[in-house]
C-alpha positions as CSV (number, residue, x, y, z in Angstrom):
1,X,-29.5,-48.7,20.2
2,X,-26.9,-47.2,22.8
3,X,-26.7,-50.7,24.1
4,X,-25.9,-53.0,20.9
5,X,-23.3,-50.3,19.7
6,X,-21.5,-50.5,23.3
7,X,-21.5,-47.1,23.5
8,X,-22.1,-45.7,26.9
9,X,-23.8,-42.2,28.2
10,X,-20.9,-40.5,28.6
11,X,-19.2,-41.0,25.2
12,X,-22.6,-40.3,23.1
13,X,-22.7,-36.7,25.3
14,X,-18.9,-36.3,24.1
15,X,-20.1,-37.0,20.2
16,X,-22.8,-34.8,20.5
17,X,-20.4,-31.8,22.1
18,X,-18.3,-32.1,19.3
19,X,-20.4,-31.7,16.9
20,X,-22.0,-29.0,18.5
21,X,-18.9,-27.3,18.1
22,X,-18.2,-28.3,14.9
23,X,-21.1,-26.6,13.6
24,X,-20.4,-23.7,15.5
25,X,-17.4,-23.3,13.7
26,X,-19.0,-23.7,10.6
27,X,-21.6,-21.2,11.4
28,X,-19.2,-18.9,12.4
29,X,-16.8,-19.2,9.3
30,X,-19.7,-18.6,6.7
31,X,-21.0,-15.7,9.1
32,X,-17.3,-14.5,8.4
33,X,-17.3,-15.4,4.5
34,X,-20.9,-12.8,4.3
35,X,-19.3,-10.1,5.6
36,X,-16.6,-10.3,3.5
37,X,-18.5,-10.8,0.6
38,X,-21.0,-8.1,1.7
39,X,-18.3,-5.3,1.7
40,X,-16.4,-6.8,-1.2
41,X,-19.7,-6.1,-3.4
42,X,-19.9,-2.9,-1.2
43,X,-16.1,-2.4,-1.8
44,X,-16.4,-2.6,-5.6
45,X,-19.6,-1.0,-6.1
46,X,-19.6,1.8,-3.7
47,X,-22.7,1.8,-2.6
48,X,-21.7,3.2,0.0
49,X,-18.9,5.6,1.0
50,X,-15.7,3.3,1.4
51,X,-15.3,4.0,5.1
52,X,-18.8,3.6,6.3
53,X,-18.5,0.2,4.9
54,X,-15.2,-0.5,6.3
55,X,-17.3,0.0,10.1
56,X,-20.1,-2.6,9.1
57,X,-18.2,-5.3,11.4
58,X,-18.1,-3.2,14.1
59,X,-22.0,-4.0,14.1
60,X,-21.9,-7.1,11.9
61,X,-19.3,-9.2,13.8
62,X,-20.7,-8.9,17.4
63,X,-24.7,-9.9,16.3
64,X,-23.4,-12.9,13.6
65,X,-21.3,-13.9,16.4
66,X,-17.9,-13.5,15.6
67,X,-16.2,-11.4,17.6
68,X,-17.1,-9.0,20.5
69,X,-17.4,-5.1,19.9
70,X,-15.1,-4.6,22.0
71,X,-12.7,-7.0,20.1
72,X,-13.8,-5.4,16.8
73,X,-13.4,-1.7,18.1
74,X,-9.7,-2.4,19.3
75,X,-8.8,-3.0,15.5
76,X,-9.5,0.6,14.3
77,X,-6.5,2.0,16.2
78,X,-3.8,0.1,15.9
79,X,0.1,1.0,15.8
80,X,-0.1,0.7,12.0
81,X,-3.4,2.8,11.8
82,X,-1.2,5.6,14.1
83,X,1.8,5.1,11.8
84,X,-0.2,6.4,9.1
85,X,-1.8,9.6,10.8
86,X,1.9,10.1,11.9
87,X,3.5,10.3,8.4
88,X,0.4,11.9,6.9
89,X,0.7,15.0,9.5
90,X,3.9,15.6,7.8
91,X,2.4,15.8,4.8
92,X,-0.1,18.0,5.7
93,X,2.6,20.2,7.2
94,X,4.7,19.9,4.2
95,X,1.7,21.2,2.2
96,X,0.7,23.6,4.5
97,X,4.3,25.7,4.5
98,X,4.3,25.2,0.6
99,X,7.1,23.6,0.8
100,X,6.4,20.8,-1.9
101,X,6.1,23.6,-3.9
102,X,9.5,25.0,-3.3
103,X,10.9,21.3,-3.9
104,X,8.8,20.5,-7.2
105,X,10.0,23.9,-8.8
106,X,13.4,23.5,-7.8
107,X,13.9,20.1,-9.2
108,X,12.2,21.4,-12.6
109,X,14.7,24.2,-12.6
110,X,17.8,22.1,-12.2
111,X,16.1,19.1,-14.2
112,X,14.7,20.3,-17.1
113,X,14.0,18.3,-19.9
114,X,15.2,19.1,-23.2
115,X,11.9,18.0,-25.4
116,X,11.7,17.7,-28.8
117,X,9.9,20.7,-30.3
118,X,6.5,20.1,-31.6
119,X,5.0,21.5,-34.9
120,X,1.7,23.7,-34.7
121,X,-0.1,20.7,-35.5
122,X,-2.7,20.4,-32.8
123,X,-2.8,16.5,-32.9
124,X,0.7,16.2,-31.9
125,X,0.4,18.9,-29.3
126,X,-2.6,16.8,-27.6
127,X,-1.0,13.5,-28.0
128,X,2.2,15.2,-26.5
129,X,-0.2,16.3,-23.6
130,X,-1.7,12.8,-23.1
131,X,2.0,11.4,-22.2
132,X,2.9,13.9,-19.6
133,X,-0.5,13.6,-17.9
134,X,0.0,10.0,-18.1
135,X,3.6,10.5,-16.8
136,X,2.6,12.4,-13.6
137,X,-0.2,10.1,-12.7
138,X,1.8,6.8,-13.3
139,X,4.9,8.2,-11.3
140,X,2.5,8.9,-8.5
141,X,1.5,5.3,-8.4
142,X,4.7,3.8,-8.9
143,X,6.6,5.9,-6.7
144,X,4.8,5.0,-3.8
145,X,5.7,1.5,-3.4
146,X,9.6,2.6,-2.8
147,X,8.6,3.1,0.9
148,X,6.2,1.4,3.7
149,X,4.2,4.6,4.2
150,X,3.9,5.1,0.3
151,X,0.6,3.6,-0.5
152,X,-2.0,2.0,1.7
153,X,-1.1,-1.7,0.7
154,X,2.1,-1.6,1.8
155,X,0.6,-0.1,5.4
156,X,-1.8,-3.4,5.2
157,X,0.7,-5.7,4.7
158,X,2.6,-4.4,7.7
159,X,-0.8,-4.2,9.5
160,X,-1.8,-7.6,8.7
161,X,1.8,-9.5,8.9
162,X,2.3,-8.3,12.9
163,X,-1.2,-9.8,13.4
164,X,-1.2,-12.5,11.3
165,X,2.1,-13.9,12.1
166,X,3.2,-11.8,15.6
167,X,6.6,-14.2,15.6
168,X,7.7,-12.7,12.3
169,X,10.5,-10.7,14.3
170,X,9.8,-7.8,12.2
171,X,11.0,-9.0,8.7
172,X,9.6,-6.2,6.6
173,X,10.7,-2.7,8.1
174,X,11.7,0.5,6.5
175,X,15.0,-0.3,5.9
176,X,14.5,-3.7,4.3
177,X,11.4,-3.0,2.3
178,X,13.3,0.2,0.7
179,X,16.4,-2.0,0.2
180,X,13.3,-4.1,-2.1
181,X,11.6,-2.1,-3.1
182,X,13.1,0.9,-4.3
183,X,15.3,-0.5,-7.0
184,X,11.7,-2.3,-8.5
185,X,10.3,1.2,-7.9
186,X,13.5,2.7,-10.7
187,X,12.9,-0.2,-13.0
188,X,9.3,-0.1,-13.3
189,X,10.0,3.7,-13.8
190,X,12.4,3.6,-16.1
191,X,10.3,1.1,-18.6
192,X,7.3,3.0,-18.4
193,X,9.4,6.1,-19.4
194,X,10.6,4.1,-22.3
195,X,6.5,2.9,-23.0
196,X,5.4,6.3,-22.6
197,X,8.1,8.0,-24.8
198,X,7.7,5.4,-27.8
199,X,3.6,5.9,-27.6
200,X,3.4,9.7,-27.7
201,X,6.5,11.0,-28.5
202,X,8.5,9.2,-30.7
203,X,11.6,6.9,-30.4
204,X,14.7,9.7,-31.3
205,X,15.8,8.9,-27.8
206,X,18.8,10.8,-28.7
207,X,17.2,14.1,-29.8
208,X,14.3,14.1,-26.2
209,X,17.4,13.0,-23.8
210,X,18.8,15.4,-21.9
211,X,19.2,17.4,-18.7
212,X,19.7,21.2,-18.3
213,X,20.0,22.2,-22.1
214,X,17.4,24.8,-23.3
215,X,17.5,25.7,-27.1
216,X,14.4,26.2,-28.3
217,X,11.9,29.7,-27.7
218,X,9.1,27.7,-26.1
219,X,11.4,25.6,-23.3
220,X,13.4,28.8,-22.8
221,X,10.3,30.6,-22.0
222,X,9.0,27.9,-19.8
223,X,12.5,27.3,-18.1
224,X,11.8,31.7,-17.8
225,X,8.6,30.5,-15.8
226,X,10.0,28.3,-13.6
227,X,12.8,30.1,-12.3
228,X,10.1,32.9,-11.9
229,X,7.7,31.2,-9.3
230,X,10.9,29.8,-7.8
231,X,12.2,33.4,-7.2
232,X,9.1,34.6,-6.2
233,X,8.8,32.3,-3.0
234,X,12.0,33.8,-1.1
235,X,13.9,32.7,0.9
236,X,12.8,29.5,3.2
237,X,10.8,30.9,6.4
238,X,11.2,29.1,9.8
239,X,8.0,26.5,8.9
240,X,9.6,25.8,5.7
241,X,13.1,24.9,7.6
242,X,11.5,23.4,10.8
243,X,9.1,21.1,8.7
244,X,12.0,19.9,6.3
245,X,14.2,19.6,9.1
246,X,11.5,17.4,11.3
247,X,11.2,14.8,7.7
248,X,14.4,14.5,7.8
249,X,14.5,13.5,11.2
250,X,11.6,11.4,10.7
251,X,13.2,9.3,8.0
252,X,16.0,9.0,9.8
253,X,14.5,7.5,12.9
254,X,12.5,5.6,10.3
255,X,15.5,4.0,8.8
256,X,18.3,2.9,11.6
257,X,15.3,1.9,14.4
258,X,16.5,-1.6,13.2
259,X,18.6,-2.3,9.9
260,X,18.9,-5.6,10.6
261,X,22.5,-5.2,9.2
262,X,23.5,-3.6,12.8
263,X,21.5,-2.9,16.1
264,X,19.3,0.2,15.7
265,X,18.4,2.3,18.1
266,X,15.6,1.2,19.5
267,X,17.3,-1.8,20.4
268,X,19.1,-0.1,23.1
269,X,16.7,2.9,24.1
270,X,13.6,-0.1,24.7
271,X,13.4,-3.2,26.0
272,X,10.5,-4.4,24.5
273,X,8.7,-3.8,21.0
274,X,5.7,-2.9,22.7
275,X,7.6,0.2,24.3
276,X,9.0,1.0,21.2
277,X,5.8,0.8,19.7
278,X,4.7,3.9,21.9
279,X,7.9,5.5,21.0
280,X,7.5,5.3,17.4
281,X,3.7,7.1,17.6
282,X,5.2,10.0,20.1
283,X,8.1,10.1,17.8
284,X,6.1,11.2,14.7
285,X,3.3,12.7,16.1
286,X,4.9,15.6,18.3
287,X,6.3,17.8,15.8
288,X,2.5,19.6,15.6
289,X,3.6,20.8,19.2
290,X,5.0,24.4,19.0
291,X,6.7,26.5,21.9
292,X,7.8,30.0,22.7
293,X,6.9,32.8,20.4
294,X,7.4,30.4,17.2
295,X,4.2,29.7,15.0
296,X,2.9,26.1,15.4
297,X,3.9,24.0,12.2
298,X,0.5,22.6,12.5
299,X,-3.1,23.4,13.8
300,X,-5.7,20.8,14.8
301,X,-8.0,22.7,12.3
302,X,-5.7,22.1,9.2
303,X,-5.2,19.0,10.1
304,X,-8.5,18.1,10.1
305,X,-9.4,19.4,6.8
306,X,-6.4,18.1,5.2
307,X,-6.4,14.5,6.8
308,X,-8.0,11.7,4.6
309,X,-9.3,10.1,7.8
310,X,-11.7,7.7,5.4
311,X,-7.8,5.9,4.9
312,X,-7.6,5.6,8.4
313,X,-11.0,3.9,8.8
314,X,-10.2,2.0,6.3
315,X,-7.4,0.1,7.3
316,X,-8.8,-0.4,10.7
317,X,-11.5,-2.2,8.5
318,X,-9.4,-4.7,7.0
319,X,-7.9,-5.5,10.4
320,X,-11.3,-6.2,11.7
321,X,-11.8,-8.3,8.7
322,X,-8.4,-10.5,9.2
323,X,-9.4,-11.0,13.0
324,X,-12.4,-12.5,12.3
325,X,-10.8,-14.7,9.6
326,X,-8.8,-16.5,12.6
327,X,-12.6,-17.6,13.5
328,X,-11.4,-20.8,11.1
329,X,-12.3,-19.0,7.9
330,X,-9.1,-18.3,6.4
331,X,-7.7,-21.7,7.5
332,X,-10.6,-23.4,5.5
333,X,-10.2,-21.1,2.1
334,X,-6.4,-21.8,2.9
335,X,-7.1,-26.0,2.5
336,X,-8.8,-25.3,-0.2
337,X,-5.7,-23.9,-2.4
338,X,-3.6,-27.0,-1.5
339,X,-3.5,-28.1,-5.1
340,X,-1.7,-25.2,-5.9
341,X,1.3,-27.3,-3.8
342,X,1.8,-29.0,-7.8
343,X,2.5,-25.4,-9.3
344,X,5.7,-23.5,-9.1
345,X,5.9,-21.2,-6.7
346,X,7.3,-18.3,-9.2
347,X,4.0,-19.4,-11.1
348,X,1.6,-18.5,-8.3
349,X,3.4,-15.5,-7.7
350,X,2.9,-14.7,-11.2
351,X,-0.9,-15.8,-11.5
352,X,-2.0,-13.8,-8.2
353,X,-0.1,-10.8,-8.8
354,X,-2.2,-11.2,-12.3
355,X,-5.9,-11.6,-10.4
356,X,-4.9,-8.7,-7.6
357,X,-3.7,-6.1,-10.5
358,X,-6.9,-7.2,-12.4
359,X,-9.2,-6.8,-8.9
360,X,-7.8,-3.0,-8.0
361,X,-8.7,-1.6,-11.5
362,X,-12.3,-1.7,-9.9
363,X,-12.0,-1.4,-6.2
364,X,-9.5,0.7,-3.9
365,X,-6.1,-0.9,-3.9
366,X,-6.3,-0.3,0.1
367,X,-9.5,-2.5,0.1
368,X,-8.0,-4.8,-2.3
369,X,-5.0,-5.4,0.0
370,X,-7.6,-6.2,2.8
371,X,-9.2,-8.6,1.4
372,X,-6.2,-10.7,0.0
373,X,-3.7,-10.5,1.9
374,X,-5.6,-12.7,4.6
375,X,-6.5,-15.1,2.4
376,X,-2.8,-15.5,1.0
377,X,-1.4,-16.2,3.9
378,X,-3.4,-19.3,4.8
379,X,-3.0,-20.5,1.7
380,X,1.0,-20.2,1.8
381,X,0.8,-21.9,5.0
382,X,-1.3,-24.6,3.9
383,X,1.2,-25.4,1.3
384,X,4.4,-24.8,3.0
385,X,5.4,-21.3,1.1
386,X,7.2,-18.5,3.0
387,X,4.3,-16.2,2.8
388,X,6.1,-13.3,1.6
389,X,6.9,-14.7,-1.5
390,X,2.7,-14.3,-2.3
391,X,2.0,-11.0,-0.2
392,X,5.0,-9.0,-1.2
393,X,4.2,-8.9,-4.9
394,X,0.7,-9.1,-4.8
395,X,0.7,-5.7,-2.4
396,X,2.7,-4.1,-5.3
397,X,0.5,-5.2,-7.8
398,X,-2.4,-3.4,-5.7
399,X,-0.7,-0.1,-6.4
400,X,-0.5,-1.2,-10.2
401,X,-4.0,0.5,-11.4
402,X,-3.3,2.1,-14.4
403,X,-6.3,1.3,-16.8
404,X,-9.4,3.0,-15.3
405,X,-10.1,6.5,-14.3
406,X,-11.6,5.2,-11.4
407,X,-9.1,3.1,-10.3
408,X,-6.7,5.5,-8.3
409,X,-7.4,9.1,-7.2
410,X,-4.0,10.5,-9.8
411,X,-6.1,8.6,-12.4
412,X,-9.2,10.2,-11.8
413,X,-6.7,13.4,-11.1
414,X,-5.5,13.4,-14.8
415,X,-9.0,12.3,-16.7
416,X,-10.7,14.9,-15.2
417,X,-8.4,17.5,-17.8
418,X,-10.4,16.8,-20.4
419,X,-7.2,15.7,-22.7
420,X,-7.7,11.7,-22.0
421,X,-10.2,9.7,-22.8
422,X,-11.0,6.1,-21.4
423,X,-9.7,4.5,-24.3
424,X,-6.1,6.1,-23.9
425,X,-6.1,5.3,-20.6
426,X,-6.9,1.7,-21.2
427,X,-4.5,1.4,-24.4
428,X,-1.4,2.6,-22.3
429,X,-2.2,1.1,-19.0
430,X,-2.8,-2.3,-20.0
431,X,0.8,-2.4,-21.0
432,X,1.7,-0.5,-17.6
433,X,0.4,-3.4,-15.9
434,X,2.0,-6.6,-17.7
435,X,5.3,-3.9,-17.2
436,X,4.7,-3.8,-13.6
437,X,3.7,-7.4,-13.0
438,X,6.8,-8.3,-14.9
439,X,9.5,-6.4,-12.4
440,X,7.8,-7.5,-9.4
441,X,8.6,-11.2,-10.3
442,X,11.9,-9.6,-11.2
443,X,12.5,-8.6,-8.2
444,X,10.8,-10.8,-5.9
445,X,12.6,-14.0,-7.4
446,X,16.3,-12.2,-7.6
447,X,17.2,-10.0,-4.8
448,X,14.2,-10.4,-2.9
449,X,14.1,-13.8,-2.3
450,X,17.7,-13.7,-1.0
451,X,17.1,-10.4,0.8
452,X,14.2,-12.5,2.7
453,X,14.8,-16.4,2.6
454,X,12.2,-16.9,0.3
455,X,13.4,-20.2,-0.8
456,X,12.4,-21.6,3.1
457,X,9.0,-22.0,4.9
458,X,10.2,-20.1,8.1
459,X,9.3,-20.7,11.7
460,X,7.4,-17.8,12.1
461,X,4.7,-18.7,9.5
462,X,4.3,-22.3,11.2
463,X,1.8,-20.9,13.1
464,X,-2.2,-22.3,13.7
465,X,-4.9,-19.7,13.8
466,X,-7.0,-19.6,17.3
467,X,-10.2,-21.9,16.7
């Protein structure tokens, strides 16, 4: 047979290599579509304890044959993981000196509403309840997106955009993703106000606006309270200072390493980003170092108590899970979305921000980020889309949960008072999310998509993933 077809020994041995190694690849990119699956169904169902299933491709990877452990391992401690502990330690030190306290009754003090005053009928006093729990849980949610440490998401999108696309010259930074995102973060805020007010309030804006006017017994007696616990406190001790002082710095640093607008400082203090890199995890890390006779800011013990470290685990589990996507998986599922090249690009922005709110009211936005943000970026390469245009608004829309107790820990926060039930929280959150899908294609197709070129497919996305 080798001899009617002409073809000789040497080129029937290069056939059969090739498809050797086309299968291998096959092999390899549904070994990688299981594991996804499997911790997607894990993900959503928590079966298991989020982080343990976050580590299954530390053992999953290496025997299917994906990657090596020691390739797998290397993803659980990245700069973006470190990033996160760095920021968080803060926290923990701001809660540990009370110091959010000081700051939350301070602002109520100087900020106090003037609300209407409710009759003694109890039905208006729970529904009035039901909004400001609503209010506080919302606000936590929304908030976060204004900066990259905020929520999770916006720590995997970082995470996964220096991996995915290593050329990107550092596009999304501190400075440029609060330029975006913070005035999103006052217009999503500012409607949901309006949502919230009309539902269990009322709509005599004019008669619930104000700032700093007490009339009524009830909000001078709570205004009494306030200014009470304030007092109480005393003056700011040396960890209150030291750790207000150190955010501050923090920020700072934060904000002018590179503002794009000017050269930051890290452009002349490194010569590389990998130095600066190491710079940026000393920088935040060393304020739990104390000398002299002062008291540490912060112990190893409270630290460890306070630190979500499942978050941390987390993370490194969706990096794991975008590395062994470059086997060939997320090129394929990428080829497989080139239809969408008919469909406007404000429309798929639209639709997936739609699936990804939808997909965090029953999984962990963090998780939820993972597993789409991969995904989304072979697809916008495969149809020529600057893929921040998808993965900018679909990691806000993971931080849009508002229907399901469940959905996000201030959710479950709130519920847990007694005062909601799931139907309230369904009611008013459904609108929360059409809301908050609506101002991130706002934003994304008006200022953001000048603020990052969105109407070009840029050099740094024409990259091929390692075979």
């Amino acid at each position: 047979l080798i001899t009617k077809r002409g073809l000789s020994a040497s080129t029937l041995l290069r056939n059969t290599l090739q498809l050797r190694d086309q299968s291998r690849l096959h092999v390899s990119e549904a070994a990688c579509a299981y594991v996804i699956a499997l911790m997607a169904v894990y993900w959503c169902t928590e079966v298991l304890p989020l982080a343990v299933t976050a580590l299954l491709p530390t053992i999953l990877f290496p025997v299917l044959g994906i990657m090596e452990s020691k390739e797998v391992c290397m993803q659980y401690l990245k700069d973006t993981n470190m990033l996160f502990v760095g920021g968080l330690m803060v926290a923990v030190a701001v809660e540990h000196w009370n110091l959010h306290k000081r700051i939350a009754l301070r602002v109520l003090n100087c900020c106090q509403m003037e609300l209407e005053e409710l009759s003694d009928v109890e039905e208006e006093t729970r529904r009035m309840s039901k909004g400001l729990l609503l209010s506080v849980c919302y606000a936590a949610s929304i908030g976060g997106i204004a900066t990259l440490t905020g929520t999770g998401p916006n720590l995997v999108l970082i995470g996964q955009m220096s991996q995915l696309f290593p050329q990107n010259g550092d596009v999304i930074n501190f400075a440029s993703w609060f330029a975006f995102a913070f005035p999103t973060m006052v217009l999503t805020l500012t409607l949901a106000w309006f949502w919230l007010q009309f539902l269990y309030v009322g709509c005599n804006l004019r008669k619930t606006w104000g700032c700093g006017a007490v009339q009524s017994q009830k909000e001078r007696a709570a205004y009494e309270v306030i200014r009470d616990e304030h007092s109480r406190l005393g003056p700011m001790s040396y960890g209150e200072f030291s750790v207000l002082a150190v955010f501050i710095l923090m920020v700072a640093l934060w904000f002018t390493r590179d503002p794009r607008f000017m050269d930051g400082w890290a452009t002349h203090m490194f010569n590389s980003k990998k130095e600066f890199h190491h710079s940026r995890r000393f920088g935040i890390c060393t304020h739990s170092v104390s000398r002299g006779p002062a008291p540490s800011l912060l112990t190893w013990q409270v630290t460890q108590k306070k630190m979500p470290w499942n978050i941390v685990l987390l993370l490194g589990g969706g990096f794991a899970l975008a590395k062994g996507s470059e086997s060939g998986l997320s090129r394929w599922l990428g080829d497989q979305m080139t239809p969408l090249h008919s469909i406007p690009p404000w429309a798929i922005a639209v639709i997936l921000c739609l699936l990804v709110a939808t997909f965090t009211e029953c999984a962990s936005n963090v998780a939820t980020a993972t597993l789409f943000l991969p995904i989304l970026a072979s697809m916008c390469q495969s149809i020529s889309l600057n893929p921040l245009y998808v993965m900018i608004p679909c990691t806000l829309s993971a931080s849009f949960a508002f229907m399901l107790p469940v959905a996000t820990p201030p959710n479950a926060i709130v519920f847990s008072s007694g005062f909601l039930k799931v139907s309230d929280m369904a009611k008013t959150g459904v609108v929360m999310n059409i809301i908050g899908i609506g101002c991130i294609s706002l934003a994304i197709n008006s200022w953001g998509r000048v603020m990052f070129s969105l109407d070009t497919f840029p050099s740094w996305a024409n990259v091929t993933a390692p075979v």
